[in-house]
Biopython code that builds the backbone (N, CA, C, O; Angstrom):
import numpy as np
from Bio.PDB.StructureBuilder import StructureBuilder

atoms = [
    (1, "UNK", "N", (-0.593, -10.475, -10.983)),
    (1, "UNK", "CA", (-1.692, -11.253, -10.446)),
    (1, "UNK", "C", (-1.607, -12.679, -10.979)),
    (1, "UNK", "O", (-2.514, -13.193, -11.633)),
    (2, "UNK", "N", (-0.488, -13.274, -10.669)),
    (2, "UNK", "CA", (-0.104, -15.013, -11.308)),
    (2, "UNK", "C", (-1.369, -15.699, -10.762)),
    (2, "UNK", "O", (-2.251, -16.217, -11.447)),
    (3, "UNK", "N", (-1.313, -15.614, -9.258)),
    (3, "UNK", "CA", (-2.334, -16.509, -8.594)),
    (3, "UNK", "C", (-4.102, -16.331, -9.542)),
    (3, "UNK", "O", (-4.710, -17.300, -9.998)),
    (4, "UNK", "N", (-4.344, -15.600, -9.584)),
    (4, "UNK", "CA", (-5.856, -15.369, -10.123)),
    (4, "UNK", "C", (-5.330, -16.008, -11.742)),
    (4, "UNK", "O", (-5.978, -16.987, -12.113)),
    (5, "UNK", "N", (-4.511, -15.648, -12.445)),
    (5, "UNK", "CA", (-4.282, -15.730, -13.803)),
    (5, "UNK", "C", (-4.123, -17.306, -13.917)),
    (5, "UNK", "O", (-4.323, -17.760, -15.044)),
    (6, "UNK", "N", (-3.658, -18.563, -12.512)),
    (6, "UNK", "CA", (-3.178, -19.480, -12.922)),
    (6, "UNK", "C", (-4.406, -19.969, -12.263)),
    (6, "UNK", "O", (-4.162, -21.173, -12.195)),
    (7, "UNK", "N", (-5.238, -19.848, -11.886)),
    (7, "UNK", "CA", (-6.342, -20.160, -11.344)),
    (7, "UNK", "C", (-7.495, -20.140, -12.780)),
    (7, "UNK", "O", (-8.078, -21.181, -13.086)),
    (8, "UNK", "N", (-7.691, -18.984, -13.484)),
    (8, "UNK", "CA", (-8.384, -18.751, -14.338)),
    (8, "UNK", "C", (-8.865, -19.918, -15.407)),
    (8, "UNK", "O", (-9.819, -20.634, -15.714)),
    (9, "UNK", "N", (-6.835, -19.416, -15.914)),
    (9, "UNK", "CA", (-6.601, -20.030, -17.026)),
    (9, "UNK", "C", (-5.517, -21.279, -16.952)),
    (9, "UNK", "O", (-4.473, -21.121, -17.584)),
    (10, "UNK", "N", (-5.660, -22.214, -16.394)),
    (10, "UNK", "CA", (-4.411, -23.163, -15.956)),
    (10, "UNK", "C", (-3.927, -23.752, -17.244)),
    (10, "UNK", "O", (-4.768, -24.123, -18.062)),
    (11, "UNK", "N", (-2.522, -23.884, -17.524)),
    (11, "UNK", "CA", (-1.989, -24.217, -18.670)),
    (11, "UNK", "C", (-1.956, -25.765, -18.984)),
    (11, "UNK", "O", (-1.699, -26.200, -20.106)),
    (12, "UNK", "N", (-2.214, -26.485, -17.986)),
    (12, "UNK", "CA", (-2.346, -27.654, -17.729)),
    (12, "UNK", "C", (-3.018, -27.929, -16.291)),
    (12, "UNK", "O", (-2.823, -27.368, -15.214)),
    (13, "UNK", "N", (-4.005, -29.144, -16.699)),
    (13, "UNK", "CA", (-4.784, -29.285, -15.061)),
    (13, "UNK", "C", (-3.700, -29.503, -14.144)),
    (13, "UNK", "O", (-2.556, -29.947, -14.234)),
    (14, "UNK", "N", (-4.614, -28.932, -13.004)),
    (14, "UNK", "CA", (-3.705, -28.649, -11.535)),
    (14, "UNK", "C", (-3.980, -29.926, -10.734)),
    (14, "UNK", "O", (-5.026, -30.574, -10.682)),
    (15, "UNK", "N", (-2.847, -30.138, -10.139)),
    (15, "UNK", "CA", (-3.272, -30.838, -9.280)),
    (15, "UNK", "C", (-3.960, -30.040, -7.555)),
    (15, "UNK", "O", (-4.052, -28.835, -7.321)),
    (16, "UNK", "N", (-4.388, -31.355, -6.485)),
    (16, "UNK", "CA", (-4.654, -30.260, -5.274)),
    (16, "UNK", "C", (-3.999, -29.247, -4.755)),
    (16, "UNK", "O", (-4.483, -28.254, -4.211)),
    (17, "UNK", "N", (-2.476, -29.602, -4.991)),
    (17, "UNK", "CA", (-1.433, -28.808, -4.536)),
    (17, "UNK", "C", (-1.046, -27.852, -5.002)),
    (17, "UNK", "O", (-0.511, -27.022, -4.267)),
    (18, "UNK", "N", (-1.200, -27.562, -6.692)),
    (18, "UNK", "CA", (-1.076, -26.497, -7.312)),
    (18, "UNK", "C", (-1.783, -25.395, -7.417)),
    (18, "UNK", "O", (-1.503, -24.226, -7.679)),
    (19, "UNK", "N", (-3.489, -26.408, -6.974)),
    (19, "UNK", "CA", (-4.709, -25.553, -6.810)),
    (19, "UNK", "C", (-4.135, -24.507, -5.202)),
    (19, "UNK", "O", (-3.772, -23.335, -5.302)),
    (20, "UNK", "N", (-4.166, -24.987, -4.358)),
    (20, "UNK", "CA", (-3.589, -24.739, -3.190)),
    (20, "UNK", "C", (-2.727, -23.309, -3.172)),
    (20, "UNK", "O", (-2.938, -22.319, -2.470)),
    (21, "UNK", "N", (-1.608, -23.542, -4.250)),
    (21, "UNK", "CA", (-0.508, -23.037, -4.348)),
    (21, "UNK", "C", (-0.638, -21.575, -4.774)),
    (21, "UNK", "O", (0.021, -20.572, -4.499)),
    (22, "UNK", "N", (-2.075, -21.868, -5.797)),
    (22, "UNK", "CA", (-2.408, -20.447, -6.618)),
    (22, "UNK", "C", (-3.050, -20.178, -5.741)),
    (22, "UNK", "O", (-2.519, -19.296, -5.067)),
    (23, "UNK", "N", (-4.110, -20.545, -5.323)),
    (23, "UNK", "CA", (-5.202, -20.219, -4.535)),
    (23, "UNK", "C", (-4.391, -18.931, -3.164)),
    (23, "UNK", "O", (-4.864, -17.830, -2.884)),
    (24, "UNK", "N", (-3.513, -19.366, -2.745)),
    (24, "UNK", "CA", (-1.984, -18.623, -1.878)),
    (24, "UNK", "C", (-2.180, -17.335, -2.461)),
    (24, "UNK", "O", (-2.783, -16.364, -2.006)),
    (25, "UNK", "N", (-1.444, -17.514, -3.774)),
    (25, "UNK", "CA", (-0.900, -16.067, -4.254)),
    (25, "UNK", "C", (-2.239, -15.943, -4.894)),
    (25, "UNK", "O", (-2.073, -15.129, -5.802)),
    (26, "UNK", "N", (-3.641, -16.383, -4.886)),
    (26, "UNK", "CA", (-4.526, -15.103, -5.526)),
    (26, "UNK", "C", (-4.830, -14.547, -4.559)),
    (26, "UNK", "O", (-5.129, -13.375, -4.786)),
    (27, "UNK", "N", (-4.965, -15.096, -2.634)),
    (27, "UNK", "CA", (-5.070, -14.098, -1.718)),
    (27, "UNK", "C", (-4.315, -13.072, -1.555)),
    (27, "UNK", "O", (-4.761, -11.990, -1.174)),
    (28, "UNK", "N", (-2.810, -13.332, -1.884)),
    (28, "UNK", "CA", (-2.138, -12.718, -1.645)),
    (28, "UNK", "C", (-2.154, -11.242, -2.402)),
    (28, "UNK", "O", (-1.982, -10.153, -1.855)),
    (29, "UNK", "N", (-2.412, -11.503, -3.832)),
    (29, "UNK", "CA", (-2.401, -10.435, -4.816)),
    (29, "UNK", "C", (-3.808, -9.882, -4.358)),
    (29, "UNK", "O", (-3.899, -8.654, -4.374)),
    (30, "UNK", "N", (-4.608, -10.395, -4.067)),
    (30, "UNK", "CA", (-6.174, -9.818, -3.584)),
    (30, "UNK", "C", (-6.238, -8.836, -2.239)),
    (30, "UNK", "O", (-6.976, -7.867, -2.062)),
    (31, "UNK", "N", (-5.082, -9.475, -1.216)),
    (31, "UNK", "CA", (-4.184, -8.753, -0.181)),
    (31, "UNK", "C", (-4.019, -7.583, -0.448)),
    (31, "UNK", "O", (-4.884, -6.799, -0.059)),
    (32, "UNK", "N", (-2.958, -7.115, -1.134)),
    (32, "UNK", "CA", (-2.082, -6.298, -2.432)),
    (32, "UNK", "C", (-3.451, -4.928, -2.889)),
    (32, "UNK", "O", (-3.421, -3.778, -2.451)),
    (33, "UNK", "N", (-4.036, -5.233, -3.408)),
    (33, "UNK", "CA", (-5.114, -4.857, -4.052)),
    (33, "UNK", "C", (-5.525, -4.228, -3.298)),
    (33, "UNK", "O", (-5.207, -3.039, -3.337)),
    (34, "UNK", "N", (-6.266, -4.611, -2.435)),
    (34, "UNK", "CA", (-7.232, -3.948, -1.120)),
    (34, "UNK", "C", (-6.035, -2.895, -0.266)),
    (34, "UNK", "O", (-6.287, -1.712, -0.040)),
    (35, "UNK", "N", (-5.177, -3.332, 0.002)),
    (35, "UNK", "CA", (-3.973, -2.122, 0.786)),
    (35, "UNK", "C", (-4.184, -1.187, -0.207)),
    (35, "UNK", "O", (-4.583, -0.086, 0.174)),
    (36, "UNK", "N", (-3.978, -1.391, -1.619)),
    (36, "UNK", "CA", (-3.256, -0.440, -2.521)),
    (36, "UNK", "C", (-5.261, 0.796, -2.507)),
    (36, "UNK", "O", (-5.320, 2.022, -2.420)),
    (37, "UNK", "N", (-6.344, -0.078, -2.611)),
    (37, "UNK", "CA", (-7.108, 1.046, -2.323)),
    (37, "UNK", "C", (-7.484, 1.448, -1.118)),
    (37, "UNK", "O", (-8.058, 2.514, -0.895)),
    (38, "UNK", "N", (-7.240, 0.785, -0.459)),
    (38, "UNK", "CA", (-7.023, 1.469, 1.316)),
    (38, "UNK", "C", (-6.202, 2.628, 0.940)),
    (38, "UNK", "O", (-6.699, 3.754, 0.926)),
    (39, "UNK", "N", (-5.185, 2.453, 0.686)),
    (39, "UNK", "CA", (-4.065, 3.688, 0.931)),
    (39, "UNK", "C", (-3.924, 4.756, -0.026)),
    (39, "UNK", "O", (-3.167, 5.726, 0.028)),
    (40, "UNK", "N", (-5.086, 4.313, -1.250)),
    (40, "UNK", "CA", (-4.513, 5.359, -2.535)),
    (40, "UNK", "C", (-5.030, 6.617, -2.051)),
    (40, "UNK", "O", (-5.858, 6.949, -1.202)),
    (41, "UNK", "N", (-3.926, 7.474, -3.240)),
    (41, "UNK", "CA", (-4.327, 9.112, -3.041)),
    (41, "UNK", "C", (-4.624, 9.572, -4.432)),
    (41, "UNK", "O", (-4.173, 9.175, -5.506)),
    (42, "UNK", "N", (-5.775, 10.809, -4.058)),
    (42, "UNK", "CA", (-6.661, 11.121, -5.603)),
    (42, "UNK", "C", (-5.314, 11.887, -6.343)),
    (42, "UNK", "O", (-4.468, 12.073, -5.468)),
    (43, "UNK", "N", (-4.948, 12.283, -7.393)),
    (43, "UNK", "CA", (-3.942, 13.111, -7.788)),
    (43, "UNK", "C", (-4.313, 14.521, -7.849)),
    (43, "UNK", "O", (-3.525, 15.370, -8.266)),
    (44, "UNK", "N", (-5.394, 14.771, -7.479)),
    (44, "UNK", "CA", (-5.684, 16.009, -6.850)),
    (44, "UNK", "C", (-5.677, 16.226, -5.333)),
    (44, "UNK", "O", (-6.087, 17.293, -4.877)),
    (45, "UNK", "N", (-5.154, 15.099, -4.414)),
    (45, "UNK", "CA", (-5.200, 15.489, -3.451)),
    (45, "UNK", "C", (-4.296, 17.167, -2.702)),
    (45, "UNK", "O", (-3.625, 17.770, -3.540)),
    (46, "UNK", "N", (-4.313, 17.479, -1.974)),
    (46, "UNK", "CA", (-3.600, 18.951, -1.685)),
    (46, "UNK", "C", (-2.450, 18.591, -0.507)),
    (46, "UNK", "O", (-2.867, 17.869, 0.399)),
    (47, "UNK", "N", (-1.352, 18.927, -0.446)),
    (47, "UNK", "CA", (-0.549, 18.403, 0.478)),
    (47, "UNK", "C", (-0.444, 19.637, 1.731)),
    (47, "UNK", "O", (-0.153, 20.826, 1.596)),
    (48, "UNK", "N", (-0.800, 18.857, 3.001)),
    (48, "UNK", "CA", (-0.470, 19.961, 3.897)),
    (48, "UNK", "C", (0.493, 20.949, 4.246)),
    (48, "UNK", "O", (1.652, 20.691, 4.571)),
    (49, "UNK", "N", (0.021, 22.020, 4.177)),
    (49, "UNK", "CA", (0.972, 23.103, 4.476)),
    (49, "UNK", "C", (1.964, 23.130, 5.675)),
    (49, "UNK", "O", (3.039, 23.695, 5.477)),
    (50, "UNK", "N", (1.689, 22.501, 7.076)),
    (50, "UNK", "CA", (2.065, 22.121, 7.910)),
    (50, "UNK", "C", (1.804, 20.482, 8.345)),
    (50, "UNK", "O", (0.800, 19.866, 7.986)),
    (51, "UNK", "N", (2.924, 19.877, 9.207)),
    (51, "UNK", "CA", (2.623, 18.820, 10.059)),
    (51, "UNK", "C", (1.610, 18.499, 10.679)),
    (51, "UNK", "O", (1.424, 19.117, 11.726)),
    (52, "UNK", "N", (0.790, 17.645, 10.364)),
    (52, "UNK", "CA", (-0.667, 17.687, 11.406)),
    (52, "UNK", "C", (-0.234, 16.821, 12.817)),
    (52, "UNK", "O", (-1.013, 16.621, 13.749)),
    (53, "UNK", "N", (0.944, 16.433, 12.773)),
    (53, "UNK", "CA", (1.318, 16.140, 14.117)),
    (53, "UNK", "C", (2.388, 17.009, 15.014)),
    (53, "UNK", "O", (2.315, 17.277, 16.213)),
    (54, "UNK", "N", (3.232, 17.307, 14.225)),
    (54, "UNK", "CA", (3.851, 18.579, 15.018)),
    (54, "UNK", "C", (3.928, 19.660, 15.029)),
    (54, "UNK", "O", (4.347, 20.373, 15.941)),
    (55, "UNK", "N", (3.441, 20.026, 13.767)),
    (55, "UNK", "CA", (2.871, 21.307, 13.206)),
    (55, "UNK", "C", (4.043, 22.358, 12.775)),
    (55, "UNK", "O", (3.953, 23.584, 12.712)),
    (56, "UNK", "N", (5.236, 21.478, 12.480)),
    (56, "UNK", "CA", (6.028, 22.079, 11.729)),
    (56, "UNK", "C", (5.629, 22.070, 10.510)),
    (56, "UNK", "O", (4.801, 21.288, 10.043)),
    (57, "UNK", "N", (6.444, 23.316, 9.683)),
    (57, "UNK", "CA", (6.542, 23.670, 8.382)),
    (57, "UNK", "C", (6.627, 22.437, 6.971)),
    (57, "UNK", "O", (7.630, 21.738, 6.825)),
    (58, "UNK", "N", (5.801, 22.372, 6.330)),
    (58, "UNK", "CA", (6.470, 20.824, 5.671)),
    (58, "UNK", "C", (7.102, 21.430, 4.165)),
    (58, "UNK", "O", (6.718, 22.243, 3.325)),
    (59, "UNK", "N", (8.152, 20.642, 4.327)),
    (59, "UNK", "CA", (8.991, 21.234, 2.999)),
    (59, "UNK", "C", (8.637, 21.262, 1.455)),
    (59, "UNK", "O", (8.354, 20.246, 0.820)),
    (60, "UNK", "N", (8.684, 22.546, 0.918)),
    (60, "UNK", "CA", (7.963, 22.721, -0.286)),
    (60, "UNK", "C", (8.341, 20.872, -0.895)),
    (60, "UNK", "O", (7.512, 19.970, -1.006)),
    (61, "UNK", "N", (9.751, 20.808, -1.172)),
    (61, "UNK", "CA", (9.921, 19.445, -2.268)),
    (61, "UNK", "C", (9.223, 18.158, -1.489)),
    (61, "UNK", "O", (9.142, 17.094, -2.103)),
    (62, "UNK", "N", (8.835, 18.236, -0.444)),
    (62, "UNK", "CA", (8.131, 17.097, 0.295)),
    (62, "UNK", "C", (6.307, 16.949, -0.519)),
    (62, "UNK", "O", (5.643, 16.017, -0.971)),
    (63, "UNK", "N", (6.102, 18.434, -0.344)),
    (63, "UNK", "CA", (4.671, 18.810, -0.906)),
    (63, "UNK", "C", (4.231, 17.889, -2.426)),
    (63, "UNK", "O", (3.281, 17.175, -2.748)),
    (64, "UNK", "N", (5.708, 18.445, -3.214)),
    (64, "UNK", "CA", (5.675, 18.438, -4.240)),
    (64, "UNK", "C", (5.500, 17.375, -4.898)),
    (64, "UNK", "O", (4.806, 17.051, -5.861)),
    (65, "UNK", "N", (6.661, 16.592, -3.849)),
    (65, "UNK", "CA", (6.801, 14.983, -4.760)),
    (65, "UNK", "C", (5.538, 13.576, -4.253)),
    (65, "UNK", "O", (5.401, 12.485, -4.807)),
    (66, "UNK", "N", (4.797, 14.114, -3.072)),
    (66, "UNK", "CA", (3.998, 13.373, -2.187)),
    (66, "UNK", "C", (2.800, 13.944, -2.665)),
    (66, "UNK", "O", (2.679, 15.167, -2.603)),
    (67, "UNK", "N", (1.787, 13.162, -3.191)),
    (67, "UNK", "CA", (0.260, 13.932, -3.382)),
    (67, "UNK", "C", (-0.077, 13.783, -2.208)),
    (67, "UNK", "O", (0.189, 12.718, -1.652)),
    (68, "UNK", "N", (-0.862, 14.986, -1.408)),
    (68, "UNK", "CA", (-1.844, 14.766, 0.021)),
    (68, "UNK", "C", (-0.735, 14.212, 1.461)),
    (68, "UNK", "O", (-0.947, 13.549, 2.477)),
    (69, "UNK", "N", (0.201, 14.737, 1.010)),
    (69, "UNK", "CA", (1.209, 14.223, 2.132)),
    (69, "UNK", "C", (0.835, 15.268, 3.879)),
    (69, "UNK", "O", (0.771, 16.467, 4.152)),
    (70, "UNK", "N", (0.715, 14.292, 4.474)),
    (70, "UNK", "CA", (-0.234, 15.378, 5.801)),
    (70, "UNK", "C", (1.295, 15.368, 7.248)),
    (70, "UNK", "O", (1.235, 16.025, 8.287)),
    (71, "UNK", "N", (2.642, 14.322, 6.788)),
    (71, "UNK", "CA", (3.285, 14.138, 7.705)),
    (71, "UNK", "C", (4.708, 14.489, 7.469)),
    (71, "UNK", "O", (5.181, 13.880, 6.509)),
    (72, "UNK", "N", (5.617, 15.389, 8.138)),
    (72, "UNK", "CA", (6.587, 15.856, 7.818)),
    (72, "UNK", "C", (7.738, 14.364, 8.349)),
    (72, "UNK", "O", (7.562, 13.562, 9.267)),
    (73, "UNK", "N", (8.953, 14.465, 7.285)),
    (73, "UNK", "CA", (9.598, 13.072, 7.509)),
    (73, "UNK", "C", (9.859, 12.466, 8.503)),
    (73, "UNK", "O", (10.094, 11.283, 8.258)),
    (74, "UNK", "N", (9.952, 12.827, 9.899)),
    (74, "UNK", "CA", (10.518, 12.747, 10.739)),
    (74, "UNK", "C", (9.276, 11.831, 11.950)),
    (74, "UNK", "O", (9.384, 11.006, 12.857)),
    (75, "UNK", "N", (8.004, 12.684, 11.185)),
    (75, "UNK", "CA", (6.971, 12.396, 11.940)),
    (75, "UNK", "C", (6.449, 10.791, 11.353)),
    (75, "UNK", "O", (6.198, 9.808, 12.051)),
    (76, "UNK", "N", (6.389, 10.900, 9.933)),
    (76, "UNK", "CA", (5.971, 9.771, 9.315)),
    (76, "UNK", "C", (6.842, 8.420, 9.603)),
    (76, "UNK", "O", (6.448, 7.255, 9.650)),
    (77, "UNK", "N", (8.483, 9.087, 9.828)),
    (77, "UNK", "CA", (9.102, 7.840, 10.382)),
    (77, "UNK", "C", (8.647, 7.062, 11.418)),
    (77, "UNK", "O", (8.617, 5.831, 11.429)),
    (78, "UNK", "N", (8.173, 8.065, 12.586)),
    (78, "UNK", "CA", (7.973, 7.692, 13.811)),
    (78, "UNK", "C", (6.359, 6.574, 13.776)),
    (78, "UNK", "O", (6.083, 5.459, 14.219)),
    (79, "UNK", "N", (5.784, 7.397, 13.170)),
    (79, "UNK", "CA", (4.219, 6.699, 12.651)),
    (79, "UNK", "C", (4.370, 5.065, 11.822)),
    (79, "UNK", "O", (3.480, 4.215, 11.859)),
    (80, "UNK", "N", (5.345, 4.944, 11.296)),
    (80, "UNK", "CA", (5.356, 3.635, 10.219)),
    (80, "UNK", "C", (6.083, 2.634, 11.588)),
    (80, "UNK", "O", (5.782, 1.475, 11.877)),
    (81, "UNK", "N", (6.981, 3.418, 12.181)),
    (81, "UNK", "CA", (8.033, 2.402, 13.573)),
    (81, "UNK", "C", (6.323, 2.783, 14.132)),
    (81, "UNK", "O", (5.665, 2.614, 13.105)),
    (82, "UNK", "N", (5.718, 3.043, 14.826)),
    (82, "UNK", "CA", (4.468, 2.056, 15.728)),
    (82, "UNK", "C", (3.966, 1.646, 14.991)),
    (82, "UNK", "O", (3.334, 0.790, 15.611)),
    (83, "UNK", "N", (3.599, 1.517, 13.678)),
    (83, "UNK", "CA", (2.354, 0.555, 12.949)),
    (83, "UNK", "C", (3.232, -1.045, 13.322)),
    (83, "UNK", "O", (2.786, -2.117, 13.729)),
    (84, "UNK", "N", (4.458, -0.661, 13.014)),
    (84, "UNK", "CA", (5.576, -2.175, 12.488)),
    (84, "UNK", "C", (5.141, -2.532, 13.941)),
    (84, "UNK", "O", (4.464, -3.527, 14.198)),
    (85, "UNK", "N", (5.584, -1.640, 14.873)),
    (85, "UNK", "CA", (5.484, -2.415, 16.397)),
    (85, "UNK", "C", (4.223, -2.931, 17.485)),
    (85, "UNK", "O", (4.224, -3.664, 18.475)),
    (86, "UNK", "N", (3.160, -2.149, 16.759)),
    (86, "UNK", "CA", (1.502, -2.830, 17.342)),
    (86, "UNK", "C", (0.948, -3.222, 16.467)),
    (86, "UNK", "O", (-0.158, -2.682, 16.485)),
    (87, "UNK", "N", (1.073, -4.216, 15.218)),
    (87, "UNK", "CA", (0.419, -4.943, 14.595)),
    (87, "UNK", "C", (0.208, -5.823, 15.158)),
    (87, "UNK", "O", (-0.477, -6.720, 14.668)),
]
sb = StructureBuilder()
sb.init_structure("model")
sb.init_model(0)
sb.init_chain("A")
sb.init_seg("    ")
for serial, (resi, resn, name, xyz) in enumerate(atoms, 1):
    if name == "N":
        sb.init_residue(resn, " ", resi, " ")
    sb.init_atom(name, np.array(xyz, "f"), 0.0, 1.0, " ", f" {name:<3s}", serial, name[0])
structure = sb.get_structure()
């Protein structure tokens, strides 16, 4: 979190441009932040037993290594290629 940290505590006064510059990366890290609790998972979450989109079998080591994982690989590929392509 440079941007917030150089904003805070500036090691020397900023000029407009530097203000500017942090001001960038504290949205950016503030960006960052908000995805990361949009998307977090509890570590108790339970991982689906099946695909909730194709309703195949989802593989024990998929379960295992993914907390709350609800999409078998194939499916999740397909899901991340439309997010990239209708943003």
């Amino acid at each position: 979190m440079k941007g917030l940290e150089a904003l805070i505590n500036p090691e020397k006064p900023m000029t407009d441009e530097d203000s500017a510059d942090f001001s960038e990366l504290f949205y950016q890290d503030l960006s960052l932040l908000q995805h990361q609790q949009r998307t977090a998972v509890p570590d108790n979450a339970l991982s689906a037993l099946y695909c909730e989109e194709c309703g195949e079998e989802m593989p024990e080591q998929r379960r295992q290594a993914i907390k709350g994982v609800r999409l078998c690989v194939a499916c999740k590929q397909v899901a991340e290629h439309n997010d990239r392509m209708y943003r």
